[in-house]
N, C-alpha and C positions, 0 to 999 in steps of 0.2 A: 250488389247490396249497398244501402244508405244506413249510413250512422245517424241514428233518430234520437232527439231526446227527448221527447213524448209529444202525444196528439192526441186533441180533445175536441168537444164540439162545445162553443158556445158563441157569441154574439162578437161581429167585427167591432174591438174596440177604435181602429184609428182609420182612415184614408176617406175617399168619397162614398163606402159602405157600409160605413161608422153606423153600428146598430143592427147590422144586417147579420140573421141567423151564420154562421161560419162553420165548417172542419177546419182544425188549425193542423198542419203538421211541422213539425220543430228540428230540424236538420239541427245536429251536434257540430262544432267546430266553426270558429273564424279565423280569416289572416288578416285583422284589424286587433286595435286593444283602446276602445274610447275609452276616454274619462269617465264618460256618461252613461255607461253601458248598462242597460237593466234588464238583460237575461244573462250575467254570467254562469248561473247553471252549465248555459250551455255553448261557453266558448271554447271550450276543449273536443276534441274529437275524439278523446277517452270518453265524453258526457254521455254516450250514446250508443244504443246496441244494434245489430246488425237487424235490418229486416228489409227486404225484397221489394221490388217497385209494385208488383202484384199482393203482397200483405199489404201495402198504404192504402192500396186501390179497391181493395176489399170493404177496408175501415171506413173510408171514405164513403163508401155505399150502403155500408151498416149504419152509418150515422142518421141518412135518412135526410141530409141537405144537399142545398145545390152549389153552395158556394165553397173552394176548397180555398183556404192559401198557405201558402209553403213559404215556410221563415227560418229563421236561425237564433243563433251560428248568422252563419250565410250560406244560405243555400247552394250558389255559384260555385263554393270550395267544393263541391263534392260533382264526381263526374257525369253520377247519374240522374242530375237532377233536370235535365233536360228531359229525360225518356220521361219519369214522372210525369212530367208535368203533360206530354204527349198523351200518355197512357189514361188521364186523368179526363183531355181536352175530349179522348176517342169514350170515352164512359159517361160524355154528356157534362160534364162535370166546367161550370165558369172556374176559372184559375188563378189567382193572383200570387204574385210570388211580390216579397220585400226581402230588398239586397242591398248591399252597403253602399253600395257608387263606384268600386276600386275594381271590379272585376267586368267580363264584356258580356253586357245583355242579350248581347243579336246569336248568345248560344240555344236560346230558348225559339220555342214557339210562337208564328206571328200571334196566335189567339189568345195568351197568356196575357194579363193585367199585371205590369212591371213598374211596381213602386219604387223607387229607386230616390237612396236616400243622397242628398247632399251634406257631405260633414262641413261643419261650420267651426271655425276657430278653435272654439270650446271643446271640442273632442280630441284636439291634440293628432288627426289624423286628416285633416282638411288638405295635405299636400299628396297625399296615396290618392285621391278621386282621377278616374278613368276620364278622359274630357271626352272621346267618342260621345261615350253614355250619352251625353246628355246635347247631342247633336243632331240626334237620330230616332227622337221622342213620336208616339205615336197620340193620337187625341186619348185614347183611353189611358194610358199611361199615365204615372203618378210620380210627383219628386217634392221627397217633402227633406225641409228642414228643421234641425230639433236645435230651438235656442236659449241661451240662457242669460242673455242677456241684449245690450245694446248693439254690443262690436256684432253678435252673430246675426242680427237682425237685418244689420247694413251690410255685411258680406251677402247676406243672402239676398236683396236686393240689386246687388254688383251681379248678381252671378245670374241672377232671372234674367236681366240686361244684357248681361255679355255673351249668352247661351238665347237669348231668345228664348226664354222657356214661353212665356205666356201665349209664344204664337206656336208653338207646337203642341200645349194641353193647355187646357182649362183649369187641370189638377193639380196645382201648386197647393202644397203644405206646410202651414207655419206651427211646428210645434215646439209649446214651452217642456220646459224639462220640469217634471212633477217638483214642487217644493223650494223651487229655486226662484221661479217668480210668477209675478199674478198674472193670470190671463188679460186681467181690464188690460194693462199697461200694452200688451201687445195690440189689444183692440184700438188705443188710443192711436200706435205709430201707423197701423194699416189704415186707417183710416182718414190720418194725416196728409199722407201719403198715397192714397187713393191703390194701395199696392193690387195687383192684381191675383189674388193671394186667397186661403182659405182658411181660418184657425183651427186648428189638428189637435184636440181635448181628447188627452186617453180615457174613453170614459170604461173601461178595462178596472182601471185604476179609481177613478171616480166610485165605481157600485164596490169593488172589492176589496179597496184599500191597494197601497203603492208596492206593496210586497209578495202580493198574491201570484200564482203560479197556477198552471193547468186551468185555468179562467179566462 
């Protein structure tokens, strides 16, 4: 059994499928506590009721799309979220899962799309990141950072460099944190900079407002 805190179908608001029709399934509970976190809904593993790898896999197919992704929480705290995502690959179903960076990816499926966040400064959790992780990147694979300012900007920078990310994916993610600052400003340093980067606009957030849920 996985501890769910709800699943819905609507449009990938973030990564390189940003707009693309989506099944969202929402795993309850993390072993992080950003500053920045905007699903606490569901960082409790009380958040969330018991349902079967075979009820997701159902939903998933009732929904009537092709793209599933598994989020949190973090999905990784929970044991069975590897079979899922198996059970998900064998139903035809593309897979993306987004996980925090602090737990070990390679528990999953080669077929799985592994977004995998870098925490930057600003999140007060930047020292918990798994460095495997981000050694062992696959081209389709995705590492996005969420910044909120100058300092995370250059950390993430440092860390593309010192990880080599840009030779392992293409999918580097630069995302600002809703409300805290303007996107131009980010376009100005990537571009400065010539970063090898991609700008990560929750557009989730954009069409429903910064507070919306099951969206």
């Amino acid at each position: 059994m996985l501890k769910i805190n709800e699943s819905f179908a609507s449009i990938q608001g973030e990564s390189s499928h940003a707009g693309v029709p989506c099944f969202f399934i929402r795993l309850a509970g993390c072993n992080l506590s950003c500053t920045y976190c905007d699903t606490v809904p569901a960082k409790s593993f009380d958040a969330g009721c018991d349902t079967s790898v075979q009820q997701l896999v159902d939903a998933a197919k009732a929904s009537g799309l092709k793209l599933v992704e598994i989020t949190g929480g973090e999905p990784l705290a929970q044991a069975e979220t590897p079979e899922l995502c198996k059970k998900l690959l064998a139903a035809g179903f593309e897979v993306m899962i987004e996980t925090n960076g602090s737990l070990d990816i390679n528990t999953l499926p080669d077929k799985v799309i592994r977004v995998v966040d870098f925490k930057t400064p600003s999140s007060g959790e930047a020292n918990r990141m798994l460095n495997s992780n981000y050694t062992r990147l696959r081209p389709r694979d995705e590492v996005k950072f969420v910044i909120s300012g100058r300092e995370d900007y250059l950390f993430a920078m440092r860390m593309i460099s010192k990880f080599s990310l840009a030779s392992q994916t293409q999918n580097l993610l630069i995302s600002p944190i809703t409300g805290r600052m303007q996107p131009a400003e980010i376009v100005r340093w990537i571009i400065a900079d010539k970063a090898p980067v991609r700008l990560n606009l929750q557009l989730h957030k954009i069409i429903w407002g910064p507070n919306a849920i099951g969206v």
